[in-house]
Every structure is written in C-alpha cells, then in structure tokens.
N, C-alpha and C positions, 0 to 999 in steps of 0.2 A: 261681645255679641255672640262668640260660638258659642260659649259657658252658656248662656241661656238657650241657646237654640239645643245645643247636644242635652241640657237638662228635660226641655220640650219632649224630645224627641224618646227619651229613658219615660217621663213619666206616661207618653203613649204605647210603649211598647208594654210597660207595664200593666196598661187597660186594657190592652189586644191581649196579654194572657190571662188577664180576669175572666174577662167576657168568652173565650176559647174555653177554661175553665169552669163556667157555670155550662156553657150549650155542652159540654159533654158530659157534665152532671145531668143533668136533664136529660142528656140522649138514655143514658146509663138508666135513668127513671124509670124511662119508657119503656126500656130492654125487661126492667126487674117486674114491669108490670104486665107486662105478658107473661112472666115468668108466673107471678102470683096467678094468675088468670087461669092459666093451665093446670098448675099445679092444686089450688084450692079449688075449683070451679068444676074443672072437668077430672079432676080426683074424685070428690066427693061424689059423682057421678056412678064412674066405675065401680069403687072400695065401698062406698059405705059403712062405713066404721062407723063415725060421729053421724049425728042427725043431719044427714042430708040438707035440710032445709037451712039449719042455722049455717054451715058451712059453705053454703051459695050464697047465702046473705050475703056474710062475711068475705068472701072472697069478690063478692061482684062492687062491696064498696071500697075494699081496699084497692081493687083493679082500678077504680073512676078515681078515686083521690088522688092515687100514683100517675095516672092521665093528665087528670088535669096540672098537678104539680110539674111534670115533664115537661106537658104540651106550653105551660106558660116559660120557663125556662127557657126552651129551645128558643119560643119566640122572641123573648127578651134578648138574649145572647150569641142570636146567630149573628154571623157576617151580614153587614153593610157594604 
C-alpha cells in the first residue's frame, strides 16, 4: 500500500512542476510582450527608419498574440 501511495504522491508532484512550468512560461510571455510592445511600437515611433506604419502593425499584432498566448497560460497553470 506505501508503493502505491509514495507512486501517487511522485506522479503529483510531477504535475506541480509541469503546471509551475507552463505559468512561468506564460509569465515569461507576457514579460517578452511588453518587451515587443515597447520596442517595435514605440520604436518606430521615435526612429523611423522602416515605414512607421507597417512597423506598428506589426508590433501591435505581435504584442496581442504574445497576450493572448500568456494570458491563456497563466490562466491554465496557475495555482489551485
């Protein structure tokens, strides 16, 4: 009966680092898409080197994709 319990108890702790795992991938997401945000969005802003306009595109859908991708993440793999 331990043999299965202590088995139990390994393949939970194993979930707890999966799940700890993906919510800090996700946090990490969130982090890069501010990152992107700032740097493509409100670069292009400043510099204008490349066409202004294509480069807010671009940075405003990479910014929502990296969001949404995060934001589902975290939600999935936060602590219970």
């Amino acid at each position: 009966m331990e043999i299965q319990t202590e088995k139990v108890a390994q393949k939970q702790a194993e979930r707890k680092k999966i799940r700890l795992f993906f919510f800090n991938f996700g946090k990490l997401i969130l982090d890069a898409t501010k990152l992107v945000f700032a740097s493509l969005v409100l670069g292009s802003v400043i510099r204008g080197s490349i066409s202004p306009s294509t480069l807010l595109v671009i940075g405003i859908i990479a910014s929502w994709i990296g969001a949404i991708i995060g934001l589902i993440a975290v939600t999935i793999f936060e602590e219970k």
